[in-house]
C-alpha positions as CSV (number, residue, x, y, z in Angstrom):
1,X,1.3,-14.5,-4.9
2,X,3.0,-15.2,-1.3
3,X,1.9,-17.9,1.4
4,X,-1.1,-17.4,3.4
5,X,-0.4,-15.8,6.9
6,X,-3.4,-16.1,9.7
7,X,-2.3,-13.0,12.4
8,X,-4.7,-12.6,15.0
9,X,-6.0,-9.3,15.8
10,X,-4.7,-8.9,19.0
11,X,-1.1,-9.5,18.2
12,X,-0.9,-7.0,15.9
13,X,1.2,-3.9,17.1
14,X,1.6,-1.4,14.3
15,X,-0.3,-1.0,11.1
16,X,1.7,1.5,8.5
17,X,0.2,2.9,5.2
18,X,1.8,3.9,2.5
19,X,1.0,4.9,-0.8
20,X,3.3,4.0,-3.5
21,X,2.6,5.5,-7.6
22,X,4.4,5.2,-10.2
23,X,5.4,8.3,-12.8
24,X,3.6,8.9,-15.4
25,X,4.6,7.6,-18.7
26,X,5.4,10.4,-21.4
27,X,4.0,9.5,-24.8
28,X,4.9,11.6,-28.1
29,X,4.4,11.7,-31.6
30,X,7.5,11.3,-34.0
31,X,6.5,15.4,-35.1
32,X,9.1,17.7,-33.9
33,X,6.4,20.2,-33.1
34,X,4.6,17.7,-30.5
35,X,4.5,18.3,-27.2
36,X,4.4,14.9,-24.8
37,X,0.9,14.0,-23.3
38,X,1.4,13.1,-19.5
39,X,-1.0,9.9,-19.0
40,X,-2.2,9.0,-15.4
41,X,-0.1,7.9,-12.3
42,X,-0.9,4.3,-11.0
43,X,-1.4,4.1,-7.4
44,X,-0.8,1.1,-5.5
45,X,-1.5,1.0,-1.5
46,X,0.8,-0.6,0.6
47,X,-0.2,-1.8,4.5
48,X,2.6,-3.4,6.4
49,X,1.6,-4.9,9.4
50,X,4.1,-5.8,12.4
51,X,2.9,-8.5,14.9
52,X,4.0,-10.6,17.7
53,X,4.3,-14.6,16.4
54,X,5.4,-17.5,18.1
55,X,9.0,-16.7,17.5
56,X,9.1,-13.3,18.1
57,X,8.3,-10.0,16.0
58,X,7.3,-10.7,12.5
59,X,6.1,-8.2,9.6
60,X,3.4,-8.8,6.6
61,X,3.3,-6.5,3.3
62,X,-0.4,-6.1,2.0
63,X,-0.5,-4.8,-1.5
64,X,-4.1,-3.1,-2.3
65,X,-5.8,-1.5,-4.8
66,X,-7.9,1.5,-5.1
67,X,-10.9,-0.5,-4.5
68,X,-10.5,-2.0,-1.6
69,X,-7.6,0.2,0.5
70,X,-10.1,2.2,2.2
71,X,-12.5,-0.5,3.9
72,X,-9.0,-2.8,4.7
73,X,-7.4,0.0,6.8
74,X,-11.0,0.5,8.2
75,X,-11.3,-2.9,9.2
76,X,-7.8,-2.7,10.4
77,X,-8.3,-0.3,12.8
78,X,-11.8,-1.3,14.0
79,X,-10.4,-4.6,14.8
80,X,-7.4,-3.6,16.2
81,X,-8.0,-0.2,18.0
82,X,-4.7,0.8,16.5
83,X,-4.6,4.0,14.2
84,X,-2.7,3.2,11.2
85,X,0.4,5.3,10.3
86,X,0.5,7.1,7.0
87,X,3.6,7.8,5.6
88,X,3.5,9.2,2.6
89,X,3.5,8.3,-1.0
90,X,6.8,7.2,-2.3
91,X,7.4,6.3,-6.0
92,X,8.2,3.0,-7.6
């Protein structure tokens, strides 16, 4: 866990999402006739937000889950009348 970080609203300038997963792992049986079962990616949501502090532009990486990405960014934005930049899913 990191150090807490109070950023008001209004200095908030850009709000960038990104959603990272990570390949799936291959699992196979020792049997030369077995073909490897793919299991299930993990996701992990990624908000960086870039603001204005007391010393000049400063950057915060949010790491989220599935449960709770979709009401951050929507709090985000409400709050900050930005629209949040998607960029993609990148692996990990």
């Amino acid at each position: 866990q990191g150090e807490e970080v109070r950023i008001p609203y209004k200095a908030i300038k850009n709000l960038q999402y990104e959603r990272a997963s990570k390949p799936p792992v291959e699992k196979a049986n020792k049997s030369k006739w077995s073909m490897p079962v793919k299991m299930n990616f993990i996701s992990k949501h990624q908000v960086t937000i870039r603001y204005d502090a007391e010393h000049g532009p400063e950057s915060a990486t949010l790491w989220l889950d599935n449960s709770n990405y979709q009401s951050v960014l929507g709090t985000l934005k409400a709050k900050t009348g930005l629209q949040v930049e998607r960029t993609g899913i990148t692996s990990w």
